[in-house]
PDB file of N, CA, C and O in Angstrom:
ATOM      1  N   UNK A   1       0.578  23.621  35.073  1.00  0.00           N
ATOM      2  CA  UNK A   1       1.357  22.399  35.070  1.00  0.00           C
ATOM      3  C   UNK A   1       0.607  21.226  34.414  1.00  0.00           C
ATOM      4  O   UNK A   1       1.286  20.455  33.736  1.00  0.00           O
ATOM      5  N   UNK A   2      -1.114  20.933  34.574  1.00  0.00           N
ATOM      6  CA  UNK A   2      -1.519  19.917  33.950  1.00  0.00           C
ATOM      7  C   UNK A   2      -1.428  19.809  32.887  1.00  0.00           C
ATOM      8  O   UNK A   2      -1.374  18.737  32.284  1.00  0.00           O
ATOM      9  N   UNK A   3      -1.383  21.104  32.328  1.00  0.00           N
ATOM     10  CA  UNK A   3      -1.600  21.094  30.453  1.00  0.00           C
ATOM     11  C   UNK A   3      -0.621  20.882  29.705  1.00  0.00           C
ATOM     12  O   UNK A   3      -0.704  20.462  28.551  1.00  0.00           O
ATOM     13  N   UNK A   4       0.845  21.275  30.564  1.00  0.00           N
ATOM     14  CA  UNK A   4       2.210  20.655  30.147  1.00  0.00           C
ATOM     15  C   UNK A   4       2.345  19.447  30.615  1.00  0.00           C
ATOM     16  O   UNK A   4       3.180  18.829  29.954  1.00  0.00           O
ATOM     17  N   UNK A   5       1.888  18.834  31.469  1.00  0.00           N
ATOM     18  CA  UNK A   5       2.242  17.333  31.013  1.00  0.00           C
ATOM     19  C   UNK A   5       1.470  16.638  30.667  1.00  0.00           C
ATOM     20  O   UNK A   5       1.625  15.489  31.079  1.00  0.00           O
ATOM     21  N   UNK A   6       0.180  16.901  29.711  1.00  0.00           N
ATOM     22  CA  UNK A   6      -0.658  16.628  28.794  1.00  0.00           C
ATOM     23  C   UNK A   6       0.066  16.780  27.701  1.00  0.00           C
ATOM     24  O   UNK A   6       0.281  15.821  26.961  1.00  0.00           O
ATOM     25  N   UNK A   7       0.555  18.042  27.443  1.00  0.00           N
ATOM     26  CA  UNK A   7       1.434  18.051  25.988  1.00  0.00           C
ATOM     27  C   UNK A   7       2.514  16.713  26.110  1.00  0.00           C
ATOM     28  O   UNK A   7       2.607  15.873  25.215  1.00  0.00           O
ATOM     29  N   UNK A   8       3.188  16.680  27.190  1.00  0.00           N
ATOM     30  CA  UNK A   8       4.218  15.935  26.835  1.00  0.00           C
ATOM     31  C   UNK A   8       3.841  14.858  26.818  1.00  0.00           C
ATOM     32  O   UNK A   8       4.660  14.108  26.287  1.00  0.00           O
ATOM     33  N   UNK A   9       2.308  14.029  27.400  1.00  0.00           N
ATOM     34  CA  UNK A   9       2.097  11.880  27.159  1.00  0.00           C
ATOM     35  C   UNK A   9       1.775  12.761  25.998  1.00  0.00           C
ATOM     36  O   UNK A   9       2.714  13.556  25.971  1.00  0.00           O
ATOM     37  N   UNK A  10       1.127  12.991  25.227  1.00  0.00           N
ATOM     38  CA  UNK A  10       0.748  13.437  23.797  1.00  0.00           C
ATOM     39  C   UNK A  10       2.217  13.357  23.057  1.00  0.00           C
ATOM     40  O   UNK A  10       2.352  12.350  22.361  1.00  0.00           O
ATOM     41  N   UNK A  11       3.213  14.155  23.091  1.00  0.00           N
ATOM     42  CA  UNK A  11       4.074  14.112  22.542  1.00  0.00           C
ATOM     43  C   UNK A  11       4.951  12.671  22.304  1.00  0.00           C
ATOM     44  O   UNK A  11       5.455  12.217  21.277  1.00  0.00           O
ATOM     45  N   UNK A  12       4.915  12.172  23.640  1.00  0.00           N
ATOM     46  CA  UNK A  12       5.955  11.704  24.154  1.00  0.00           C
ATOM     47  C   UNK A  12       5.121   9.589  23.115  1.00  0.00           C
ATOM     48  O   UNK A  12       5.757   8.573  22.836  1.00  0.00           O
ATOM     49  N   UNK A  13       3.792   9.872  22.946  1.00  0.00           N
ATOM     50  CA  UNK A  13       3.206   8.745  22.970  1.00  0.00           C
ATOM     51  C   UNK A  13       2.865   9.146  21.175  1.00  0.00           C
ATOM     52  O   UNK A  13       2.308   8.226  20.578  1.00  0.00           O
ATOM     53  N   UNK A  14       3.053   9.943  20.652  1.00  0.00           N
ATOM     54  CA  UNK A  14       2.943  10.404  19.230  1.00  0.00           C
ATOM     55  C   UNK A  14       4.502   9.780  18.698  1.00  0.00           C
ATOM     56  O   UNK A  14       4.643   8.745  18.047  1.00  0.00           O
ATOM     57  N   UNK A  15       5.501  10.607  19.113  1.00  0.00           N
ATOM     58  CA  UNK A  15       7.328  10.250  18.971  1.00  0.00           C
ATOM     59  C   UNK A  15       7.197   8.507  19.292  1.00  0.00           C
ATOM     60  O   UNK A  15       7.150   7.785  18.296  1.00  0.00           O
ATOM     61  N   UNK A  16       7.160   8.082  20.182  1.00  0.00           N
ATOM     62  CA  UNK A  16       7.092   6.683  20.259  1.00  0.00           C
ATOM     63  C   UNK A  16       6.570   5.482  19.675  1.00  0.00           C
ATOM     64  O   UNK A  16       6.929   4.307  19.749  1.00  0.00           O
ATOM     65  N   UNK A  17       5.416   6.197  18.936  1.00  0.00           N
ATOM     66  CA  UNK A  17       4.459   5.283  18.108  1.00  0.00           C
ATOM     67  C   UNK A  17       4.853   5.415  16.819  1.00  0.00           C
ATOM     68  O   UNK A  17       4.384   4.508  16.132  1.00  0.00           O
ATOM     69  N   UNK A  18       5.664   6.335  16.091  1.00  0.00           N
ATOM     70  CA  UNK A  18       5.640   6.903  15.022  1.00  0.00           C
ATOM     71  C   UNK A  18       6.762   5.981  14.059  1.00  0.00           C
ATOM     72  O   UNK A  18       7.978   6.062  13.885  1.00  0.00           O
ATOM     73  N   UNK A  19       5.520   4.931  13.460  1.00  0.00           N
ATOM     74  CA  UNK A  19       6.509   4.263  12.546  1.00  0.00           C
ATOM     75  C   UNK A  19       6.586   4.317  11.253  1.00  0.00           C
ATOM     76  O   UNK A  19       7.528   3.722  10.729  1.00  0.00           O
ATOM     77  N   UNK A  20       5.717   4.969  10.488  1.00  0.00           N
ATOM     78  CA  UNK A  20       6.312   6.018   9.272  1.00  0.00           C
ATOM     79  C   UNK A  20       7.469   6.290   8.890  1.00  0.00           C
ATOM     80  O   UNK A  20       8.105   5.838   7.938  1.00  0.00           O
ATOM     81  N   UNK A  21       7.780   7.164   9.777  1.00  0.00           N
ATOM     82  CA  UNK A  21       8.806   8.451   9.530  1.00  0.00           C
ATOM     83  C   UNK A  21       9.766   7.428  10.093  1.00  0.00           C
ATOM     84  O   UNK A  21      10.830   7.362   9.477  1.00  0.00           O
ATOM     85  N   UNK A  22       9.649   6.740  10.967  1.00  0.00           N
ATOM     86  CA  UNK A  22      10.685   5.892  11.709  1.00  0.00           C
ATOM     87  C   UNK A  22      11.624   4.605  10.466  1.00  0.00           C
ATOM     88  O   UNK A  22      12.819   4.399  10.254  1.00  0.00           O
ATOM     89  N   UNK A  23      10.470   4.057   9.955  1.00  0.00           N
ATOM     90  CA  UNK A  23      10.730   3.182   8.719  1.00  0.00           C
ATOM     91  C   UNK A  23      11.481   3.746   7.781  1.00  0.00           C
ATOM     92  O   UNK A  23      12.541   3.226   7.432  1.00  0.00           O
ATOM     93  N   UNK A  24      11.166   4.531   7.418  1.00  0.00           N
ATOM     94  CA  UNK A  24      11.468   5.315   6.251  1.00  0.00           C
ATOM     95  C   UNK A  24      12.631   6.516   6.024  1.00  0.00           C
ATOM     96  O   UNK A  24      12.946   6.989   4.932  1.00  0.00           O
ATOM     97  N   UNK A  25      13.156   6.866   7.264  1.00  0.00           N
ATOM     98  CA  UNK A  25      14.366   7.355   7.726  1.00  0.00           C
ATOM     99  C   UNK A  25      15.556   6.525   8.321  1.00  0.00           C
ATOM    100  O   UNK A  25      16.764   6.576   8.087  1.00  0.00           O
ATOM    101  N   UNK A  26      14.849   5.781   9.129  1.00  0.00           N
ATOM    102  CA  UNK A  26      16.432   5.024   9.863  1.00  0.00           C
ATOM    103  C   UNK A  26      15.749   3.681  10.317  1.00  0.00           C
ATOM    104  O   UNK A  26      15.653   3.570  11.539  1.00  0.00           O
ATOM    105  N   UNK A  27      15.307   2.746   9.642  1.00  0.00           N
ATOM    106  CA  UNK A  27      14.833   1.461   9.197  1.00  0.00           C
ATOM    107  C   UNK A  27      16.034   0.437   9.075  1.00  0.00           C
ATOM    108  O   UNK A  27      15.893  -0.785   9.031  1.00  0.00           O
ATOM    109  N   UNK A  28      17.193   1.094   9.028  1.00  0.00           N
ATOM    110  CA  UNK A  28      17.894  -0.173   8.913  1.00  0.00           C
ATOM    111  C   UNK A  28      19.278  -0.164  10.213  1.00  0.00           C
ATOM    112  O   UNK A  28      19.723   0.712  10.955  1.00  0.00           O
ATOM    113  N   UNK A  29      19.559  -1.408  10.017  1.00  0.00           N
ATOM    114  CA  UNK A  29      20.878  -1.577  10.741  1.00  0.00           C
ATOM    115  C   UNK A  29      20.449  -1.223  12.315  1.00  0.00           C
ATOM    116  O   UNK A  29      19.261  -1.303  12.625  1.00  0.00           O
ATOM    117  N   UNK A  30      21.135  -0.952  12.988  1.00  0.00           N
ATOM    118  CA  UNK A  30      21.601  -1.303  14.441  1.00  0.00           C
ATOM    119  C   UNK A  30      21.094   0.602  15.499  1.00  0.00           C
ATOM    120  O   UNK A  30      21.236   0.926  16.678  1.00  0.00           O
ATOM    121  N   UNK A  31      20.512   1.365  14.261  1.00  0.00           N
ATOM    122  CA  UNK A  31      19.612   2.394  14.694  1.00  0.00           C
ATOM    123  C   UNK A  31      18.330   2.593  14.531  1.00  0.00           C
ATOM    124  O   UNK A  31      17.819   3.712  14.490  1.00  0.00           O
ATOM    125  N   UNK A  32      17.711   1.505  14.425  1.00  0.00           N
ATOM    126  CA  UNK A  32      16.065   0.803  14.203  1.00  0.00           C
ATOM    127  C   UNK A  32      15.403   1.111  15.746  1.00  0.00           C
ATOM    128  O   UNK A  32      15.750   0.500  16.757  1.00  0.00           O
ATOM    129  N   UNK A  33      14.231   2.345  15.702  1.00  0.00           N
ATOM    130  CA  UNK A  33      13.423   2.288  16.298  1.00  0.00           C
ATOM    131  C   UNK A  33      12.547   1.142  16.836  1.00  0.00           C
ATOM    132  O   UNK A  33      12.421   0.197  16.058  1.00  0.00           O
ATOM    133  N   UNK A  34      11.994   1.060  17.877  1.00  0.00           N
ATOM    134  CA  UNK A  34      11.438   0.050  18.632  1.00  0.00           C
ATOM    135  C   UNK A  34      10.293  -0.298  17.871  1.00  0.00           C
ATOM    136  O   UNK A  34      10.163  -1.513  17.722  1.00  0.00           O
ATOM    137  N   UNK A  35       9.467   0.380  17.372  1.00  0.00           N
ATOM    138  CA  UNK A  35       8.457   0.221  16.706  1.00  0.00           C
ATOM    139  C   UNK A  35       8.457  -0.611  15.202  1.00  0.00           C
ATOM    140  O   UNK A  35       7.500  -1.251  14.767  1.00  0.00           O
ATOM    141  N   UNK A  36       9.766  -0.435  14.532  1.00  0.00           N
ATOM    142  CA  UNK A  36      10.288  -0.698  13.531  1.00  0.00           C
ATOM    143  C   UNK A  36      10.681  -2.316  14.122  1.00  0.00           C
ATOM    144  O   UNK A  36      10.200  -3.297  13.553  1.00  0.00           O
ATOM    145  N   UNK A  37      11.340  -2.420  14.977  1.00  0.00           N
ATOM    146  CA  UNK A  37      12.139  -3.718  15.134  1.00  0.00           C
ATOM    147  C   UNK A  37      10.684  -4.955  16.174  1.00  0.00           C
ATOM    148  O   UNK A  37      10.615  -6.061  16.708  1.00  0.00           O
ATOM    149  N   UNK A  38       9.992  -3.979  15.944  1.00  0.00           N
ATOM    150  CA  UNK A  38       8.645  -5.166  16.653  1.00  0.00           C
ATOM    151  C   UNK A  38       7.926  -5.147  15.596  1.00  0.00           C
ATOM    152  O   UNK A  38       7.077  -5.972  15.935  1.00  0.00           O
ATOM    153  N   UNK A  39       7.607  -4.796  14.486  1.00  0.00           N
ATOM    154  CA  UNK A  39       7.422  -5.455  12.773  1.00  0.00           C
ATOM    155  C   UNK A  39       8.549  -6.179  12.451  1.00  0.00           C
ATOM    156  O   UNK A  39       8.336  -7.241  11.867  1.00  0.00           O
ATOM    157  N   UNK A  40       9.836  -5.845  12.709  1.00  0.00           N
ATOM    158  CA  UNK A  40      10.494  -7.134  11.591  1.00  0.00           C
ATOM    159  C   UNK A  40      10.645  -8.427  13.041  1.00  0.00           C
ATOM    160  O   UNK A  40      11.186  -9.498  12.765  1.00  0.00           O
ATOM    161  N   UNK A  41      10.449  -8.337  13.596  1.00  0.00           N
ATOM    162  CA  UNK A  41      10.254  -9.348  14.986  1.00  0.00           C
ATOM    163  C   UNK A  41       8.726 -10.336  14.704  1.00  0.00           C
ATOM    164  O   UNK A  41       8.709 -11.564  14.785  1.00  0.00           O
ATOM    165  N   UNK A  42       7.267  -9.296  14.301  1.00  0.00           N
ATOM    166  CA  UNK A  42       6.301 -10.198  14.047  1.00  0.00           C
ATOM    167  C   UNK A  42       6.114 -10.537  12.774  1.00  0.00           C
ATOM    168  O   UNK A  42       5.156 -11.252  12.482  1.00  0.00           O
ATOM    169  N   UNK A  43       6.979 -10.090  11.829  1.00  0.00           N
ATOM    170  CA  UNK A  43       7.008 -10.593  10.190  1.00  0.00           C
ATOM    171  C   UNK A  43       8.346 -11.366   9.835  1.00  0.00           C
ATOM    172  O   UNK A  43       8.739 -11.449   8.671  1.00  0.00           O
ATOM    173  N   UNK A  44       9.032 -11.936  10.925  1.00  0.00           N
ATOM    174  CA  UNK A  44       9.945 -12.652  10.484  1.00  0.00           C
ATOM    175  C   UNK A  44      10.062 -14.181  10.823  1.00  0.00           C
ATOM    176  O   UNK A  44      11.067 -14.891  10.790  1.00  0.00           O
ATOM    177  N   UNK A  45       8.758 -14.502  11.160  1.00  0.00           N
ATOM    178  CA  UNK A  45       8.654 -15.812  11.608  1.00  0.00           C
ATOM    179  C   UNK A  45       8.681 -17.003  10.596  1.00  0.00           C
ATOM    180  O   UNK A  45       8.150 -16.815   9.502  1.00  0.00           O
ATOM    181  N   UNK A  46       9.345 -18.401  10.910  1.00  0.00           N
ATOM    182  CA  UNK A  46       9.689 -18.813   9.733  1.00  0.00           C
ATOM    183  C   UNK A  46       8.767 -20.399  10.699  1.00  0.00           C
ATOM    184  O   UNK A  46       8.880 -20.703  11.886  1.00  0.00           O
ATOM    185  N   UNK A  47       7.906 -21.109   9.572  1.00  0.00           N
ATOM    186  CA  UNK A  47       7.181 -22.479  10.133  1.00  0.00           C
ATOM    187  C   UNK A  47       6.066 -22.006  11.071  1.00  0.00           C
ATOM    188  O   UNK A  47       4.983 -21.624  10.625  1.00  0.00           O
ATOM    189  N   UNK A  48       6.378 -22.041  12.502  1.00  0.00           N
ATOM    190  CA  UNK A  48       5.258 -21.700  13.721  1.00  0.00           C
ATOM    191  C   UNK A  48       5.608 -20.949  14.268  1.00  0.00           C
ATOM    192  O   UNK A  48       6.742 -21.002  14.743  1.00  0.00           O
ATOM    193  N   UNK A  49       4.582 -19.629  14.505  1.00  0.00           N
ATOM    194  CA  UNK A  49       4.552 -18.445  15.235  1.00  0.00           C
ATOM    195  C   UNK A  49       4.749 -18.930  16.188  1.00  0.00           C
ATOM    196  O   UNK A  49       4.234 -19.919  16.711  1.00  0.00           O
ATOM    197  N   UNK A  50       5.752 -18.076  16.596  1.00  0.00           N
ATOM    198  CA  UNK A  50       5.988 -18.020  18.243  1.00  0.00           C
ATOM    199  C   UNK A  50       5.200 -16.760  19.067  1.00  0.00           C
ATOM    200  O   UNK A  50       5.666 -15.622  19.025  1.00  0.00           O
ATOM    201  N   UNK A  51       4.172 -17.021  19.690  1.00  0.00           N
ATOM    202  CA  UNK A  51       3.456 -16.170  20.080  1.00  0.00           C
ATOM    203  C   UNK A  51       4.190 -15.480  21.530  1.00  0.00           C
ATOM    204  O   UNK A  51       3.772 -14.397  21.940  1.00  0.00           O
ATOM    205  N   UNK A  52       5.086 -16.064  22.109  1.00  0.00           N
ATOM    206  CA  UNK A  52       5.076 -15.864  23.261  1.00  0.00           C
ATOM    207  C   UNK A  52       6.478 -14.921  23.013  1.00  0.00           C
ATOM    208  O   UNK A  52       6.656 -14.195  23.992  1.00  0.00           O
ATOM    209  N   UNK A  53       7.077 -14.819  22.405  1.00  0.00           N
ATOM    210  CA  UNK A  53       7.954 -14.213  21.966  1.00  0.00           C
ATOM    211  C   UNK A  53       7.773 -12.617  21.380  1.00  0.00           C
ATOM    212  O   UNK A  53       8.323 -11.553  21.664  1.00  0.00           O
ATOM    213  N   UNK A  54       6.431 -13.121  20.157  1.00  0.00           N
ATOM    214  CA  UNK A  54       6.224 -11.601  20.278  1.00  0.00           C
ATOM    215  C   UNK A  54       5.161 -10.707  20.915  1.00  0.00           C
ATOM    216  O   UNK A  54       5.016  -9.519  20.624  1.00  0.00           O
ATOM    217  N   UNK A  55       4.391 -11.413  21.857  1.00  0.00           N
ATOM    218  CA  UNK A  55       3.775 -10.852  23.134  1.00  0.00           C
ATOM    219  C   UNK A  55       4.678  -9.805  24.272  1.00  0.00           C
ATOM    220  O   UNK A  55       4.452  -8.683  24.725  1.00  0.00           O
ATOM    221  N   UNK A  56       5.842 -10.842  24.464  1.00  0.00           N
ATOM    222  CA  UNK A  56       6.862  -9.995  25.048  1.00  0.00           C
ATOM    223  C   UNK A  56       7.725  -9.316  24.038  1.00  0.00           C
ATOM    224  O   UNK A  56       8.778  -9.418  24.668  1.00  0.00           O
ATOM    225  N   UNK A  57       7.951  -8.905  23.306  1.00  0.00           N
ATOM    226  CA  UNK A  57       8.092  -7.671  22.461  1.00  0.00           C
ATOM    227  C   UNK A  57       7.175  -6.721  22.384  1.00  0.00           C
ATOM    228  O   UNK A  57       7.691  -5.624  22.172  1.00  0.00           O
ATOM    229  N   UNK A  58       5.955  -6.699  22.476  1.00  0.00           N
ATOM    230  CA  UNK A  58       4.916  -5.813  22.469  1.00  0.00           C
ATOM    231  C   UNK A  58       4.991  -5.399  23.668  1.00  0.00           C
ATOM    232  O   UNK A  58       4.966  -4.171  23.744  1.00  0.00           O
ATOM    233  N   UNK A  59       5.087  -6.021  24.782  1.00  0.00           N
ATOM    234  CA  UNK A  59       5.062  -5.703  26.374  1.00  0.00           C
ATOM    235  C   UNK A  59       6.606  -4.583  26.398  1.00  0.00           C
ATOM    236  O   UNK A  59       6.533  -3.409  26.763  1.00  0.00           O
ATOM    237  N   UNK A  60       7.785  -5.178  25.986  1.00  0.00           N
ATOM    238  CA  UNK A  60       8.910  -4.442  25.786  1.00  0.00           C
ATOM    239  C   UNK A  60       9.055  -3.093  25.012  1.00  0.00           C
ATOM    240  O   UNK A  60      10.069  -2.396  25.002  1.00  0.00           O
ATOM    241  N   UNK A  61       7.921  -2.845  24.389  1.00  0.00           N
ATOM    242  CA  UNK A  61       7.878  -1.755  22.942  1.00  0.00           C
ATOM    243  C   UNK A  61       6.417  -0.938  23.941  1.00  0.00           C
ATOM    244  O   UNK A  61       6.105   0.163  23.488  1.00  0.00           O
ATOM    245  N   UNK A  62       5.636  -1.387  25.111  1.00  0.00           N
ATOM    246  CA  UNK A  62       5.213  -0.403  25.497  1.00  0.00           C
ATOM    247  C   UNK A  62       5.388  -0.140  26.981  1.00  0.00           C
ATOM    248  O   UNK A  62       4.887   0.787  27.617  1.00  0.00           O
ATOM    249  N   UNK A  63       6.118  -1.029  27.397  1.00  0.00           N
ATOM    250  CA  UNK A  63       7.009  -0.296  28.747  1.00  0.00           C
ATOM    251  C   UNK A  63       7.235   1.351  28.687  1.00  0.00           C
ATOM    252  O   UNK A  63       6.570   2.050  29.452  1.00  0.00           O
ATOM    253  N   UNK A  64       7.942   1.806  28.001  1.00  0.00           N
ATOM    254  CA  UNK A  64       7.788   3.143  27.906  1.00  0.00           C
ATOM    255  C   UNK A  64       7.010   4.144  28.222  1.00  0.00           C
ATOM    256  O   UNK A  64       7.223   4.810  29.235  1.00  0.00           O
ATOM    257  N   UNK A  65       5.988   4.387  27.387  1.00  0.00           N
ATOM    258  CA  UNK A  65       5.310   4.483  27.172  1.00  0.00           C
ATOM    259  C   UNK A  65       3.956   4.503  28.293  1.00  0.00           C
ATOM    260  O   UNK A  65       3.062   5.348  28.335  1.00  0.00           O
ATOM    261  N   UNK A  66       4.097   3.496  29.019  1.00  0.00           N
ATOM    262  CA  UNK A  66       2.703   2.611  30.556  1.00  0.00           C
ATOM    263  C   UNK A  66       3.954   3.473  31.308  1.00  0.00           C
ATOM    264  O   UNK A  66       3.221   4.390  31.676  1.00  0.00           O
ATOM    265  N   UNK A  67       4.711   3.700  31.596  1.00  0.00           N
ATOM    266  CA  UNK A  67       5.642   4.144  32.343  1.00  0.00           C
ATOM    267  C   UNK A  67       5.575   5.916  32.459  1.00  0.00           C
ATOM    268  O   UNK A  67       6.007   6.642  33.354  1.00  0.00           O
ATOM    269  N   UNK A  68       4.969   6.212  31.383  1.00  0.00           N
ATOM    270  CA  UNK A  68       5.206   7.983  31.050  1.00  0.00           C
ATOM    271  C   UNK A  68       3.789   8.159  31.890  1.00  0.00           C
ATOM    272  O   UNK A  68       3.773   8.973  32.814  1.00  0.00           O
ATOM    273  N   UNK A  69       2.869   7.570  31.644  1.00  0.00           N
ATOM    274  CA  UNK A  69       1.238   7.328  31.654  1.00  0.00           C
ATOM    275  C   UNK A  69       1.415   7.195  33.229  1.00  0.00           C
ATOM    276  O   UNK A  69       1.012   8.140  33.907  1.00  0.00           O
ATOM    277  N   UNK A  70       1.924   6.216  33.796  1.00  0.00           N
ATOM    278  CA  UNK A  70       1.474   6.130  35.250  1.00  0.00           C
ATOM    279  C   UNK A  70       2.742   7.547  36.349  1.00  0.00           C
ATOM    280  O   UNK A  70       2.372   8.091  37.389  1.00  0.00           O
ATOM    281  N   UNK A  71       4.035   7.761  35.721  1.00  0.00           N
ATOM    282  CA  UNK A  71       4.398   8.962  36.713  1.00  0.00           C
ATOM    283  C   UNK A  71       3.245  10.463  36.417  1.00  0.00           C
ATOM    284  O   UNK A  71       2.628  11.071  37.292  1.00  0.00           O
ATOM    285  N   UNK A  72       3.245  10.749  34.908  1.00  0.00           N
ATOM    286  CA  UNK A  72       2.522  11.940  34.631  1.00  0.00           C
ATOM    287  C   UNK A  72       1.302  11.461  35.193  1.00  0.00           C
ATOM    288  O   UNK A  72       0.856  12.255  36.021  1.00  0.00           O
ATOM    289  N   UNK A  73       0.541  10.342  35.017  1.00  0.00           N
ATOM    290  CA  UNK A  73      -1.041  10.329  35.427  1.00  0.00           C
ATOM    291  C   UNK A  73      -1.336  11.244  36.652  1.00  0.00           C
ATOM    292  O   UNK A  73      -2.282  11.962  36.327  1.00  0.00           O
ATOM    293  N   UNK A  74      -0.964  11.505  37.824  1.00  0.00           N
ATOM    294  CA  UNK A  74      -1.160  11.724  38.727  1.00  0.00           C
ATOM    295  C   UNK A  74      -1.837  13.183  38.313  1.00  0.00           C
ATOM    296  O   UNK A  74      -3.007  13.549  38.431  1.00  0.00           O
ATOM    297  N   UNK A  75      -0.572  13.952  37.734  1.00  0.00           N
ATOM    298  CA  UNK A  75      -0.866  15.435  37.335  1.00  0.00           C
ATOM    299  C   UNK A  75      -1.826  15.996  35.952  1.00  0.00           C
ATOM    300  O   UNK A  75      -2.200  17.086  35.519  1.00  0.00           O
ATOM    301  N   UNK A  76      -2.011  14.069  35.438  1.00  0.00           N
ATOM    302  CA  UNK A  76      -3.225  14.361  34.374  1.00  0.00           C
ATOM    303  C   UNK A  76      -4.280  14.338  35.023  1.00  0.00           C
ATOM    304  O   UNK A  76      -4.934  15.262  34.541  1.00  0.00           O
ATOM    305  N   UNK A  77      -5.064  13.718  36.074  1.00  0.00           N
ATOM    306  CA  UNK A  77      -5.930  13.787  37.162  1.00  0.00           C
ATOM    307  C   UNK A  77      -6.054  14.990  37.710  1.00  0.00           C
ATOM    308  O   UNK A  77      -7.252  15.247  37.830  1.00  0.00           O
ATOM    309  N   UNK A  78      -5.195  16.075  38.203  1.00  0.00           N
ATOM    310  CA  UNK A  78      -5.168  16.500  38.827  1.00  0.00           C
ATOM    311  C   UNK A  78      -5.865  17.875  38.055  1.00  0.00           C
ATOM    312  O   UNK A  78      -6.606  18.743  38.516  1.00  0.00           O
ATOM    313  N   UNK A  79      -5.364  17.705  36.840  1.00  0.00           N
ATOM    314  CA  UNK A  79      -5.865  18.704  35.370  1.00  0.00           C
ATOM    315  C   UNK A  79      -7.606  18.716  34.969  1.00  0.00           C
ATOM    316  O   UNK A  79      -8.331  19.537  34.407  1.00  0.00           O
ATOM    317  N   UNK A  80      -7.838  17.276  35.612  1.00  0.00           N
ATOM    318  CA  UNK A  80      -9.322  17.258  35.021  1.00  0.00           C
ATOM    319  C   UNK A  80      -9.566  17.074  36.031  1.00  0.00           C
ATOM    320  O   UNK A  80      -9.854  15.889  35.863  1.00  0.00           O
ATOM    321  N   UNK A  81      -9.757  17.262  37.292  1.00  0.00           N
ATOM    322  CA  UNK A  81     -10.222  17.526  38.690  1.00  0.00           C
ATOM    323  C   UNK A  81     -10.180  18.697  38.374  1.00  0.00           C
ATOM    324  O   UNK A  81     -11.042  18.964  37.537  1.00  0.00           O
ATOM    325  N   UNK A  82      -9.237  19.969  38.816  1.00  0.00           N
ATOM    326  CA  UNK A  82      -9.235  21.194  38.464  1.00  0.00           C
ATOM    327  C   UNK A  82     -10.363  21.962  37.326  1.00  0.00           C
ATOM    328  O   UNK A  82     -10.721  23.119  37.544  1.00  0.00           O
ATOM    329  N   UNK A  83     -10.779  21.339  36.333  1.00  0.00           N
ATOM    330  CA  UNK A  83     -11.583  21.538  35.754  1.00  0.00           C
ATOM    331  C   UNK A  83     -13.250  21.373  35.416  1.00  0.00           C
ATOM    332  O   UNK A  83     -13.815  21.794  34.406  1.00  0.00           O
ATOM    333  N   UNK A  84     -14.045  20.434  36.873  1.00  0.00           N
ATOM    334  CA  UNK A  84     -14.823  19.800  36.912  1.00  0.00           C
ATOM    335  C   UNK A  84     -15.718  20.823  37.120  1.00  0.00           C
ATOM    336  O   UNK A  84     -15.213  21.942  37.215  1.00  0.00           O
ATOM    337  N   UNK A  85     -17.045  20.726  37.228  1.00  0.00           N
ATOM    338  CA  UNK A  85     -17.983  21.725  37.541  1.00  0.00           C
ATOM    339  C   UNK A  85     -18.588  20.732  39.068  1.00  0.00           C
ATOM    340  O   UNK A  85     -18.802  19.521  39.016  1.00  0.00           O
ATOM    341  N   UNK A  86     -18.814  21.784  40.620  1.00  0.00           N
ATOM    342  CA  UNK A  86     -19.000  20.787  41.040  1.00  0.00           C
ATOM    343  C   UNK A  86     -20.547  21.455  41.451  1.00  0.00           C
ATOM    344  O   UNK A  86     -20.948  22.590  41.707  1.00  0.00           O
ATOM    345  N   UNK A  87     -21.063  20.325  41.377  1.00  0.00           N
ATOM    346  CA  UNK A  87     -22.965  20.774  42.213  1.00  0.00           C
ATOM    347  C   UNK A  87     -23.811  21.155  41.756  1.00  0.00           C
ATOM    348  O   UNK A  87     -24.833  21.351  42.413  1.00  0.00           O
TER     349      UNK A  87
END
């Protein structure tokens, strides 16, 4: 069980981050990946950055993500406990 839900924050945090393929496939219009729409969010500022704006976009774009990390963590612990050498 640890090593499958190792694959999946791996997976799950690879798919989520992935703004390449994300840009460059479906970059436009109203099916814009999160990753995609928090670049045109910190490159669209016009006069004075609004910092506080895109702080909470970054916080919003890794909710996900801190969310996969803290239910699976338990059973990622539990993977490298299982594996320790003890004494």
């Amino acid at each position: 069980m640890p090593i499958f839900v190792v694959t999946v924050i791996y997976q799950f945090t690879n798919i989520w981050n992935d703004f390449l393929f994300a840009s460059a496939y479906a970059g436009t219009g109203d099916v814009m990946p999160m990753t995609v729409a928090l670049n045109n969010v910190v490159n669209t500022s016009t006069g004075v950055v609004e910092y506080n704006v895109n702080m909470a976009a970054a916080m919003i774009a890794a909710l996900p993500t801190l969310l996969v990390y803290v239910v699976a963590g338990r059973y990622f612990v539990r993977g490298l406990m299982a594996g320790a050498v003890k004494g």
